[in-house]
N, C-alpha and C positions, 0 to 999 in steps of 0.2 A: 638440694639447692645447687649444690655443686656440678651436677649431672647438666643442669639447664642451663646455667652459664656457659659450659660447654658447649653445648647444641647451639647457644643463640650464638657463639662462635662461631660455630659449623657454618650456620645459615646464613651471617651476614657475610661471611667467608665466601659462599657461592653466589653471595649476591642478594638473596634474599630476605633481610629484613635489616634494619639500623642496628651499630654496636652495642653491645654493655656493658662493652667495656674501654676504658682508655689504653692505647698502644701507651711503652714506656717510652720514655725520652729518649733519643738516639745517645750514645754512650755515657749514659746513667748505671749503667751495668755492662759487665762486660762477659763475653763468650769465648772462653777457653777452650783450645784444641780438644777434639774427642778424639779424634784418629788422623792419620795421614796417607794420601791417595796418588798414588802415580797419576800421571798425565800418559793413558795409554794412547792405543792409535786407534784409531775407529775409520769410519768412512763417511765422506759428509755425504749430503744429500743430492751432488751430484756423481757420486761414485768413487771421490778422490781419497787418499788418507791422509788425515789430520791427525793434530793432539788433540784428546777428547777436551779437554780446559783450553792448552794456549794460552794461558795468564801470564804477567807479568810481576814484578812485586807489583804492590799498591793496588793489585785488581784483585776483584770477589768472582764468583760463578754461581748460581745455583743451577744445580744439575738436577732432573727429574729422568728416572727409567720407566719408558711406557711403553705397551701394545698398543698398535692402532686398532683392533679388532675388541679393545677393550671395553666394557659397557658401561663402566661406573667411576672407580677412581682413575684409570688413567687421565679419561675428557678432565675431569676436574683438577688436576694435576697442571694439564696444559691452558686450561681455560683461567686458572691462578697465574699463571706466566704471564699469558694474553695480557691481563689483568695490569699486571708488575710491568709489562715490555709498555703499557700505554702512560703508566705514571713517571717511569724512566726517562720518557719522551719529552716530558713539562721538567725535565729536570739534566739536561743536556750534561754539566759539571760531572756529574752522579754516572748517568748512563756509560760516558767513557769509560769508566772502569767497572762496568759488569757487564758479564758476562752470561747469557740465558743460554742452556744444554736443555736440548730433550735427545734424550736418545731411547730407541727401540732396543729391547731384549727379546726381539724376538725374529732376527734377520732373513728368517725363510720365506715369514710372511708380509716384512715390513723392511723390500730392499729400497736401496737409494732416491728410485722414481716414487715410491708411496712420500716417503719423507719429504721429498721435494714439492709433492701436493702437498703436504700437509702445510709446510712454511709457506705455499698460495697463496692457501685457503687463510691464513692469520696473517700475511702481509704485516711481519714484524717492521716496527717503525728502528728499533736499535737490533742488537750485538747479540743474535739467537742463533746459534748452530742447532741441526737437526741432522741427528747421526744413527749409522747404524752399524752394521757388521759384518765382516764376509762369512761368518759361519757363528754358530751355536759354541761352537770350540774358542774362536777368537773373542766372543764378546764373556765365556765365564770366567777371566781374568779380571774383569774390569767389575762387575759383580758382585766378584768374590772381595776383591778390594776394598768395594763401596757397603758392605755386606749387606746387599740387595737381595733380597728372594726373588728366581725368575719364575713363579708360580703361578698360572693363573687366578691363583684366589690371593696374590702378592698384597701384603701392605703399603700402604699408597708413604713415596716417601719424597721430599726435595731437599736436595743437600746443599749447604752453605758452602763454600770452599773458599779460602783466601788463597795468594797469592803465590803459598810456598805451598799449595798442596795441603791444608790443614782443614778438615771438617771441624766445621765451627757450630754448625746446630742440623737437626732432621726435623724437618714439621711432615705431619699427617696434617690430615683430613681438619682434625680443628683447629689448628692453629693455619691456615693456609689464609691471613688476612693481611691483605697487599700490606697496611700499616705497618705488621708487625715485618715482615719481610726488609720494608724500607730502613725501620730503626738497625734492624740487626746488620745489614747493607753497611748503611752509616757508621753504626757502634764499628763494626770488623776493618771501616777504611778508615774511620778517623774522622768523619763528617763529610 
């Protein structure tokens, strides 16, 4: 039973079928630090360096690391962003202070002009950087920090981070339901 609540998570997650389940109240619980994360440098998407966050206090991030060559979880990693950058949008107060990372781990094949397509193609309405790396060597700092696997067979991961650098949750694959994204948002700013 338990197996298939999960999947029906999975599913309505990418879109495909009604929940069954109720997202929690936004700060009805709370999400205590797991780790803590530099604000390294990366490169955005026109070739410039940035801090991969840039947060302030009061502001969230979720960070996603993808391949764009990737066939499976990366898309659905980004197509949950997608997802979250269009609910953000009905929700202006909210959107100021998050912050949407997609960055590539894999800068050889996925330099500053692919990302820049990529942010096009999705014509974020809010606050999405689309980053990458000048090398292989610059971006396993950042990785290592986040303790990402840069694997092609990597587990699909998107990081909460508040304001002081503090990972506050990792969702896969079945939890990646915009709901539960929003409360955790909420819970981490305070509403």
């Amino acid at each position: 039973m338990r197996r298939a609540a999960l999947l029906a998570a999975a599913a309505f997650a990418l879109g495909a079928s009604e929940p069954r389940f109720d997202a929690p109240a936004a700060g009805s619980y709370e999400l205590p630090p797991i780790l803590a994360v530099g604000d390294h440098r990366v490169l955005d998407e026109q070739g410039r360096e940035i801090a991969l966050l840039g947060l302030a206090q009061g502001e969230a991030a979720l960070v996603s690391f993808v391949y764009l060559s990737c066939p499976d979880a990366c898309p659905r990693a980004t197509a949950a962003l997608g997802r979250l950058d269009a609910q953000l949008a009905e929700r202006p107060a909210l959107a100021r202070r998050v912050q949407l990372v997609t960055v590539s781990f894999d800068p050889e094949n996925d330099p500053p002009a692919r990302m820049a397509a990529l942010r096009d193609s999705l014509a974020p309405r809010g606050r999405w950087r689309f980053a990458t790396a000048a090398s292989e060597a610059a971006i396993a700092p950042v990785l290592a920090d986040f303790g990402q696997d840069a694997e092609p067979s990597h587990v699909l991961k998107i990081f909460l981070v508040d304001g002081a650098g503090r990972v506050r949750n990792i969702y896969s694959t079945g939890f990646l339901d915009v709901r539960i994204l929003l409360a955790d948002l909420e819970t981490v700013l305070g509403g």
